[in-house]
Each structure stands twice: as structure tokens, then as C-alpha cells.
N, C-alpha and C positions, 0 to 999 in steps of 0.2 A: 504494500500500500504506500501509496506518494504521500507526501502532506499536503499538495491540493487536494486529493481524493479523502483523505480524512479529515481535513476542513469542510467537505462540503456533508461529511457524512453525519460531523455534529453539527452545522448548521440545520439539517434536514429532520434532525431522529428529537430534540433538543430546545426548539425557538424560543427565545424570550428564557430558557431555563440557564444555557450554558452557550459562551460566549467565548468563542473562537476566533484569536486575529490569527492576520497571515502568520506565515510562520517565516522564521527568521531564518540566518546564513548553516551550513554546517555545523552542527554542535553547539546553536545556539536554541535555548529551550523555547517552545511555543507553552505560555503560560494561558491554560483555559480557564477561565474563572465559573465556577459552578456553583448551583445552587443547591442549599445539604439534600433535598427530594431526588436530587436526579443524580448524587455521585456516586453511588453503587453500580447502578445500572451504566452509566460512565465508564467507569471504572471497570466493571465488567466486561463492555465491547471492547475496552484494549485489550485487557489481560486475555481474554479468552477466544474473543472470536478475529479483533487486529494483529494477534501475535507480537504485543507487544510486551516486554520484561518489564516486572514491578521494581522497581529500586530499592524506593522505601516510603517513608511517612515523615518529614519533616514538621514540629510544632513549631510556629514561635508563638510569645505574647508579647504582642506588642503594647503602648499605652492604654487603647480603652478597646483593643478585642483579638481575639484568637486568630489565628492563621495557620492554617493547615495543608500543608502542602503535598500531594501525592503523587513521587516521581515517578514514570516509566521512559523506558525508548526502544527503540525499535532499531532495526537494521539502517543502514545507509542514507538515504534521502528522506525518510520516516520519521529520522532524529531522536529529540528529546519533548517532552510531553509533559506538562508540570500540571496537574489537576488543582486548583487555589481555592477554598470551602474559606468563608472566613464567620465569624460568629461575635457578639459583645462577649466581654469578659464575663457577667454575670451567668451565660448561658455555655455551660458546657457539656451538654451531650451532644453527638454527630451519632449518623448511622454509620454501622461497623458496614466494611465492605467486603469482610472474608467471606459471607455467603460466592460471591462471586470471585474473589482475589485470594483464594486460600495462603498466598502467600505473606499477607498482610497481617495474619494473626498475632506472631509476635511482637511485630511494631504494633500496631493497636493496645496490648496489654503493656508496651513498656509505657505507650502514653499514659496509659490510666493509672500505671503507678506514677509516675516519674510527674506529672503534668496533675493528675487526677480529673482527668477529662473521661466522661461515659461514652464509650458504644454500643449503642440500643443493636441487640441483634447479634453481638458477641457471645457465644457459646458459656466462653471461663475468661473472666475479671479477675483480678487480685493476685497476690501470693507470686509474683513475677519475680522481677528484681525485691523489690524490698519484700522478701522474706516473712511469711506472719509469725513466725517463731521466732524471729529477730526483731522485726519492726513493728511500730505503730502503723493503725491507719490514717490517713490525713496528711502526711509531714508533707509530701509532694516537694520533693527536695529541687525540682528543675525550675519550682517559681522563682519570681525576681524578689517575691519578701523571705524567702528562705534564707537564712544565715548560716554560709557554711563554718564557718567559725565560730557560732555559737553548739554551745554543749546540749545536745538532748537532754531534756529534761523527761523522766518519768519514763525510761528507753528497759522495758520489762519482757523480757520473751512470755510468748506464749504458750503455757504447760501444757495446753489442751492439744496443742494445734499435733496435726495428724494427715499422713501423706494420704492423697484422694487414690483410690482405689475405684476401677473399673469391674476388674474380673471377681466375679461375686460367685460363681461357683464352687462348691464343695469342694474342701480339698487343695482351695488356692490360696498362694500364699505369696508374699512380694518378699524378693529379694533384694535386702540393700545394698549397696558397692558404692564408698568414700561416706564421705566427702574426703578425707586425708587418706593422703597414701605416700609410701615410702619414697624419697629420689624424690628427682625435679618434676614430678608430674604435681599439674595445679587444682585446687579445690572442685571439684565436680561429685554430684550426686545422683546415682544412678538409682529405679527405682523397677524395678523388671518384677513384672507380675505373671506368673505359670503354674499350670495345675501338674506339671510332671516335668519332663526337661526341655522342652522348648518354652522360648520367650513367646508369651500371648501379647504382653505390652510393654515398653520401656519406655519410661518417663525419664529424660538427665532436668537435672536441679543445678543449674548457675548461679552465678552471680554473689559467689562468696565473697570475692574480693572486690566485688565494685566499686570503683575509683574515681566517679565521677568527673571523667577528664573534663567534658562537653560544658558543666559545673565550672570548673575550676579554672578554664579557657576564660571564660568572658572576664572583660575587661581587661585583658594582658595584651601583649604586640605581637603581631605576627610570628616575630623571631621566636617569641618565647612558646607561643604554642607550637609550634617546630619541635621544639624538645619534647612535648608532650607527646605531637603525634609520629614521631620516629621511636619513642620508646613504648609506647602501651602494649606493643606487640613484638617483641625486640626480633626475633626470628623471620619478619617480612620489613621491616624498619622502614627500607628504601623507599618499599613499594607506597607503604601511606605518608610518606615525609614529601614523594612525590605529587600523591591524588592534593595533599593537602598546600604545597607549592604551588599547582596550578590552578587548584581556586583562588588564591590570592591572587596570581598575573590574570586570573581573568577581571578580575575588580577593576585590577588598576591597569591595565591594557599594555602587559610587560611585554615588550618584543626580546622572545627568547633567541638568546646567538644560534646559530646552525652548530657548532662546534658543540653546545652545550647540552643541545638536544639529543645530539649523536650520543655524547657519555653519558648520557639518562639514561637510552635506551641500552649501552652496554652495561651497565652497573644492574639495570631494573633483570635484563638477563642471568647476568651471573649470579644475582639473588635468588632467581626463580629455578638455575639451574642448583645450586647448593642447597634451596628447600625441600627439593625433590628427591634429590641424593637422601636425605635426611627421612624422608618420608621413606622411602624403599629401605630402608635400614629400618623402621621401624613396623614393617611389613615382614620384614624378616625374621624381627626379633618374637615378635606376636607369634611365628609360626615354629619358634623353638632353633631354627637353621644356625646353630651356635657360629660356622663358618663364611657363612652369606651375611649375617649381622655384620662382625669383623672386618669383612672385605668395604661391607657399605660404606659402613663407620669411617671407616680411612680414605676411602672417597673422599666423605663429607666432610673431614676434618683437612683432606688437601684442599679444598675448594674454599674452607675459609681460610687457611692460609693463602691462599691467592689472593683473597678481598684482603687477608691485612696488609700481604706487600705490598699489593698497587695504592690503597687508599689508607693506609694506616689504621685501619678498623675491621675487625673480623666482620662485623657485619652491618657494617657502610655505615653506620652514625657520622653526624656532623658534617659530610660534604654538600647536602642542599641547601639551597637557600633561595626565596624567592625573587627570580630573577635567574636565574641558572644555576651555577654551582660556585660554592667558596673556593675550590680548588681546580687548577685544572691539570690534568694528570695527562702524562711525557706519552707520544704513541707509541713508543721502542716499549715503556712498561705496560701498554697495553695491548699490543704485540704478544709481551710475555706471558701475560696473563692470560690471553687466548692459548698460545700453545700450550701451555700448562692445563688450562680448561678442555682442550681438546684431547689429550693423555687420558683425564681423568673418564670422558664420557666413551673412550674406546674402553676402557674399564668398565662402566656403565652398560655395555653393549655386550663385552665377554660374561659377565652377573646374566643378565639376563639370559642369553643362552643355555646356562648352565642353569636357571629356575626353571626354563623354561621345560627340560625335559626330569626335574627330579618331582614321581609321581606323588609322594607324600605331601610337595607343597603344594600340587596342585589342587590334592583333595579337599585341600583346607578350603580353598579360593572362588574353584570354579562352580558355580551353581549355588554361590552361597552370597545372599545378601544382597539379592537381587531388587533394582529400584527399576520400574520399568519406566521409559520415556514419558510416558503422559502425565504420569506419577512423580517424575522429577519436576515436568515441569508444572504441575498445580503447586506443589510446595518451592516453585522460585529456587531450584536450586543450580550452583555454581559452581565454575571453572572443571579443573578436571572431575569433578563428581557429576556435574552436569554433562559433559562430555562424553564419561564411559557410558552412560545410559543414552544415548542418540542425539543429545540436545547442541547442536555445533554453533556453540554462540560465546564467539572474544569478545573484551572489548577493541585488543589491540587491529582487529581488523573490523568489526561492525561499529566503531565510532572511535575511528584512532585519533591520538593523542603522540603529542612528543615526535614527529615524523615518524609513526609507525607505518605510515602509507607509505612508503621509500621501499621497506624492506618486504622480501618476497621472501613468506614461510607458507607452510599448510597448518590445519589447526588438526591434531588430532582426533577422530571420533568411535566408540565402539555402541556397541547397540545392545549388548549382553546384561550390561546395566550389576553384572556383579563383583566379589570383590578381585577378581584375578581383568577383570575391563580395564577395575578404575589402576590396578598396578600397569597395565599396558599403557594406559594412559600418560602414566609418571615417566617411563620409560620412553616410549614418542616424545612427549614434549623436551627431555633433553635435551636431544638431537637437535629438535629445531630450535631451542636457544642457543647452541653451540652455532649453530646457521647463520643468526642471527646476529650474534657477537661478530664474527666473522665479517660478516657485510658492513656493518657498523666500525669497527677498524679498515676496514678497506674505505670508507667513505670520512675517514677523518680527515680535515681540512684545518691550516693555522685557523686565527680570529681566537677571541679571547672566548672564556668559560663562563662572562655572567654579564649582567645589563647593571646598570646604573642602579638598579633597583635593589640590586644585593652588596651594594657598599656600605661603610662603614657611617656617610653622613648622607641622609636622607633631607636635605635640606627641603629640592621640590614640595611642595602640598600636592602634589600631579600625582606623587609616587603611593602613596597610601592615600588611598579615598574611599568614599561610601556607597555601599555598594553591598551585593549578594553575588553567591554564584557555588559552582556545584564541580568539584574537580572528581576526575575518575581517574581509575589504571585498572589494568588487568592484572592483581596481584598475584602469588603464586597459589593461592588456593580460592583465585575468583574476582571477581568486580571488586571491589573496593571504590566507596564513593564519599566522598569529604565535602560537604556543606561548609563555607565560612559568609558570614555578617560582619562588614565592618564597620563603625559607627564615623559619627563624621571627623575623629578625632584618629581616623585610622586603627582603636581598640577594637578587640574582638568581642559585638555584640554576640553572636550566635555562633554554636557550631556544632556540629553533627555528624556522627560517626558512622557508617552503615559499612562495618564489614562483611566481608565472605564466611565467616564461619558462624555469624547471627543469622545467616540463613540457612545454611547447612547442619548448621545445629536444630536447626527447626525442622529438618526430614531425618535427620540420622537413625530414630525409630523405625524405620520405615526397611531400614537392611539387619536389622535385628529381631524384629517379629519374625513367630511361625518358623526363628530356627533356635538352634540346639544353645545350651549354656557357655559350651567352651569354644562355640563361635564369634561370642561377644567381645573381647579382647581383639580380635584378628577383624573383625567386618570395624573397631573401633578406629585401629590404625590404619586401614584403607580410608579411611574418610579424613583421614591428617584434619584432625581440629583443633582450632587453638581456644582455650581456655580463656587464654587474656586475653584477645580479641573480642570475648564478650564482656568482660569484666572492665569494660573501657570507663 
């Protein structure tokens, strides 16, 4: 679908209800502004019948009323799609739109905690992030009279509170798994409900550590939420230090160097190729492969020695900065660092052969924790999770960013939708970051590594203005999308974090049911999900 063709489709379905301008250049969003009676049904012709992907659910409050904002976009000319509900402050229920956007369920409930805004028509309210066993209800930590630096007063668990149980049959019982657990793995509460040894339902419980970055953002400069958002997920760093860079240069209309953009997209590669290493290593390790672990492991561990020699940081902290990059790094060391990247994924390549034909790991894998296509995609799911199930949708080629149009890869896809897909998946996409990298060093050109906009004296008023806007990337476990607000004083009124694993966290259920106990571990690290990418 074109966006004349969808322009005329809501002008025709809509009149007088929801109000459709033209739509704008490339990558610039068409903001519909709607009326709360018709945004479900909205809502629902993108998601369902335009084949358009949900984002997410952006709140703000502004002085005297709510704004709600519901991103999707589409492939190529189709773009970006911003559905805009707005309401007085007094009045805070909207109609929920997961009837028709099933993907929308968890953003809906983080508002109602975080916000305490009602969706009429929402299944289950409450008990999200803030915890009833931990939290009051009311505190609505995301308003602007909230003090984050005041001390809860009266902050009492609740003795009663009790995990919701589905399966009520005789004989059924729920099995708990964490919250704590030994090593570096982070707070998660698993809640697996069966009457003999297959999983009937599995609920995870987040958000032990939540940190309220988006919170802690407002009011600070740019710079400084940089820090925040290359660290809340320290394992993809780049990938959101970059989404969240280029909502800024879209604010302020930063002309990013060619040179700078070329090393975005080599660093954003070698991140996505060292995540992945990382992921197959923990594929491995689930599957008991004492040997294939070991081999992974040392991969992964060459490939961030690569990122530390080239950039002084195992895993890229501190070279973005809005406007390009603070550094700009020598081609001969990034020359090296391909060839060295290139070693590692002929290594990558010999692993796989050699899983490929050992029949015990296959057993584990193949036919197990299957998500079929349609199913991936009513729950919005991403990057290679979305991929091994049929779903072939980048960002870096359906709404590229950082000159990712320059470079010619394929996108991986398998159709099996299980967990030995989504490992083929991890295994392709190497390759083509290694592709990638390649082409991106062959296209390096002198010119400096950043604009005006990432010095040291920002004198312009030009350079930081007011403004909204919405930066993406294809990080290595999916979209990743970074909302920033800035006030007219260039502080950070708004920000909003929608990563890949908030939504993949929201199907993960889905390769766990109707199979066995000691598949849960193994369909867990096929899904590579990050913990702290929810706990933002």
C-alpha cells in the first residue's frame, strides 16, 4: 500500500472522525489525528488488514491534556504512521486497542501503571511493572507531580497478593523458576502452570529492577541521556546510543558527515555480529554441548577484543554523540578489525557444520518451540525471532537509516518458526554483517567523524531546539525505537524507550507451551532476551 492509497483509504472509511494530511518525505511520520470512537478500529486496519508493524504507545502529559500517541510503519513508501488520541487531563480512560492490535497489550498495561490511564476493553490491568506485592496502587511514578526523590511513604508489600493462575484442573500445579539465580543472569520470574510435564502456560514476571530511565531522563541534556541510553542495556549499547542519536539530529536537523555514517554502520555490525556469537554460545550451553559452549565463548570473547582495540571499549561505550561520532577511528585499524572479524565468523561457519550434523543437539531444537508466522506476527514480534518464523521484516532495509540503503545484504528468513530456525537465523545473519562490515570499509572516504553538533561549545541556539521525533535501528535482537522531547531550552522533556525484547518478551510463552519441562531452558536461550532491556 502507497501512502496516497492509505490516505484516501482513511479519508473514505473515517470522515469528520480521523484526519489524515499528506504524508510527508521518507521517514518522515504522517501524524493522523483521531478520534478515541474510531482508534481501535484504526488501529486495527493497519495492524491487521494494511500490514503495517505496531511500534509502540507513546504517553505524554502535557499542560492541560493527555496525548497519546500510536506508532506503526510499514515497508518502503508506506513509511511511518503516528495515530495522535489526545484527551483533558481530568479524563483518563481511552479504549484499549488489543482487541484488534494484540501486540499493544503490554504497552497498554505499562501505561496504566506507569501513567494510570484506563483501557476500557483490556483483558488484565494492574500488577505490571509496579508489582502488587511490592507497590502501592496510585503512585503513577511517570506523572510530572511525582517526586523521584522523595521517599515513599507507607511502601508495604502485599501479604495476600498471589500469582493469577489459569489452569484450574485437578492435579495442576505452577511451577516457580527465580526470581534470583546464580551468575550474571538478571531478576526474572517464571510462572509455568502443568498438570504432568509439559508446560500448559508460562507467565515471566519482570521488572524487578526497574530503573526508570525515561523518569530520570527528563530534564537533563542530551549528552547526559546518552549515558543512560548506551548503558541500560550494556550488551547492545551501540545499537540504542545510536536509535537515541538520531532522534536528536532529527530535532535539530544535524547533517550527519558520510564518513561518520559509514562507522555507525561498521560498529552497529560488529555489535550485532558479537551479540550473536554470544547468543549461539548460549544455545549451546542450554543444550549441555560442554565443547561447542567453549569454542562459542572464545568467539565471543575474540570479537570483543576486536571492539576494544579498535575503539577502546569492549562494547562500544562512549564513541556517539549527536552529530556523529566523538572519535574517529584510522581505516588501516579498521581494516584490522575486519580481518580479525572475518577469522572469527569462518569459525562461526566450521561451529555450525559441526551442530549441524550432531543428532542429540538437534533433538533438543528441531520441532520444539514452534511460533508459527501468523502467531508471530499478532504478538509484534522481532528481528531474528520474527525472522525464523516467516516474518522478513528489517529495519535496516524497510526504513533505512545511517546509509543503510548503500549497502547490499539479504535479510535472513526461515519458516519453521522453531528453536533450531531461530539458531539458523543467528548463524545467517553473521555472514551478512561480516558482508557488511566489508563494504563499509571498502567505502571509507577522508572528511571528519562528526558535525558541529557534537563539539565541545554549542554556542548556536540552531543546534539544540524544540522539537519531537522518533529515532530507530535494527538492533541485534530487533527494532529498537527511541522517542526524545526537547523543550525549548534544548532539556529532555520526554523520552521513551521501546525495545526489542519488550516485545519478544511478550510472545516468549508462546515456544514454551504444550512442550516438555526440560525444554524451557533451551526454547529460553533461543529467544536471547535481555532482562535489562525491560527493566529500563
Amino acid at each position: 500500500m502507497t501512502a496516497a492509497e492509505l490516505k484516501q483509504e482513511i479519508d473514505q472509511r473515517w470522515p469528520g472522525q480521523v484526519h489524515c494530511p499528506d504524508f510527508g518525505s521518507r521517514g518522515s511520520p504522517c501524524e493522523v489525528t483521531c478520534a478515541r470512537t474510531a482508534l481501535p478500529e484504526l488501529c486495527g486496519r493497519l495492524f491487521l488488514e494494511w500490514s503495517f508493524s505496531f511500534t509502540g504507545l507513546i504517553v505524554e502529559e502535557g499542560a492541560s491534556e493527555w496525548q497519546l500517541r500510536y506508532v506503526f510503519y510499514g515497508e518502503g513508501d508506506a513509511g511511518w504512521v503516528h495515530v495522535l488520541v489526545t484527551a483533558p487531563l481530568a479524563e483518563k480512560t481511552f479504549p484499549s486497542i488489543v482487541k484488534f492490535v494484540h501486540a499493544a497489550d503490554w504497552h497498554e498495561r505499562e501505561a496504566e501503571d506507569l501513567f494510570g490511564l484506563i483501557f476500557e476493553g483490556h483483558p488484565r490491568l494492574g500488577d505490571f511493572i509496579l508489582h502488587d506485592d511490592a507497590w502501592q496502587e496510585g503512585v503513577e511514578p511517570m506523572r510530572h507531580h511525582f517526586d523521584p526523590q522523595a521517599a515513599m511513604r507507607h511502601r508495604k508489600p502485599d501479604e495476600d497478593w498471589r500469582p493469577t493462575r489459569i489452569v484450574q484442573e485437578p492435579g495442576a500445579f505452577v511451577m516457580p523458576v527465580g526470581p534470583k539465580y546464580s551468575g550474571v543472569t538478571e531478576s526474572v520470574h517464571f510462572l509455568l502452570e502443568t498438570v504432568g510435564e509439559d508446560v500448559i502456560r508460562s507467565t515471566p514476571r519482570l521488572f524487578y529492577k526497574w530503573r526508570a530511565i525515561e523518569k530520570l531522563a527528563e530534564g537533563k541534556t542530551a549528552d547526559e541521556v546518552l549515558l543512560l541510553a548506551e548503558r541500560f542495556a550494556a550488551t547492545t549499547a551501540f545499537a540504542h546510543g545510536l536509535a537515541f542519536c538520531q532522534a536528536v539530529e532529527q530535532i535539530c536537523g544535524a547533517n550527519i558527515p558520510a564518513r561518520a555514517k559509514t562507522l555507525r554502520v561498521f560498529l552497529a555490525e560488529l555489535e550485532r555480529l558479537r551479540q550473536h556469537a554470544g547468543a549461539i554460545r548460549e544455545i549451546c550451553e542450554s543444550t549441555a554441548l560442554a565443547v561447542a559452549t567453549a569454542h562459542a565463548g572464545i568467539l565471543e570473547e575474540d570479537l570483543l577484543r576486536v571492539s576494544g582495540e579498535l575503539t577502546g571499549h569492549r562494547y562500544l561505550f562512549g564513541l556517539l554523540a549527536p552529530g556523529g561520532l566523538l572519535c574517529d577511528l584510522p581505516n588501516d585499524a579498521c581494516r584490522q578489525a575486519l580481518e580479525k572479524s572475518q577469522k572469527v565468523l569462518s569459525q562461526l561457519n566450521a561451529l555450525e557444520q559441526r551442530l549441524r550434523v550432531s543428532s542429540s543437539f538437534l533433538d533438543r531444537l528441531e520441532e520444539v518451540g514452534i511460533v508459527p508466522p501468523r502467531t508471530a506476527m499478532v504478538y509484534g514480534l522481532l528481528g531474528p525471532i520474527a525472522r525464523a518464523s516467516g516474518i522478513v521484516r528489517d529495519l535496516r532495509r524497510g526504513q533505512p537509516y545511517s546509509g543503510y540503503e548503500k549497502f547490499q545484504f539479504d535479510v535472513p528468513c526461515e519458516q519453521e518458526g522453531d528453536g533450531y530456525a531461530r539458531l539458523r537465523i543467528l548463524f545467517a545473519e553473521t555472514r551478512q554483517s561480516v558482508r557488511i562490515m566489508e563494504q563499509a570499509v571498502a567505502a571509507l572516504r577522508g572528511g571528519g567523524a562528526s558535525s558541529p553538533l557534537s563539539s565541545a561549545t554549542r554556542a548556536s541556539p540552531l543546534q539544540f531546539r524544540a522539537g519531537a521525533a522518533l529515532g530507530w535501528v535494527e538492533a541485534p535482537r530487533g527494532g529498537a525505537f527511541h522517542w526524545v522531547r526537547l523543550n525549548e531550552s534544548g532539556k529532555i522533556a520526554r523520552y521513551r524507550i521501546v525495545p526489542p525484547s519488550f516485545a519478544n518478551w511478550h510472545g516468549f510463552h508462546l515456544a514454551v507451551e504444550k512442550f516438555a519441562f526440560q525444554d524451557f531452558p533451551i526454547m529460553l536461550s533461543t529467544f536471547d532476551l535481555s532482562v535489562a532491556e525491560n527493566d529500563r
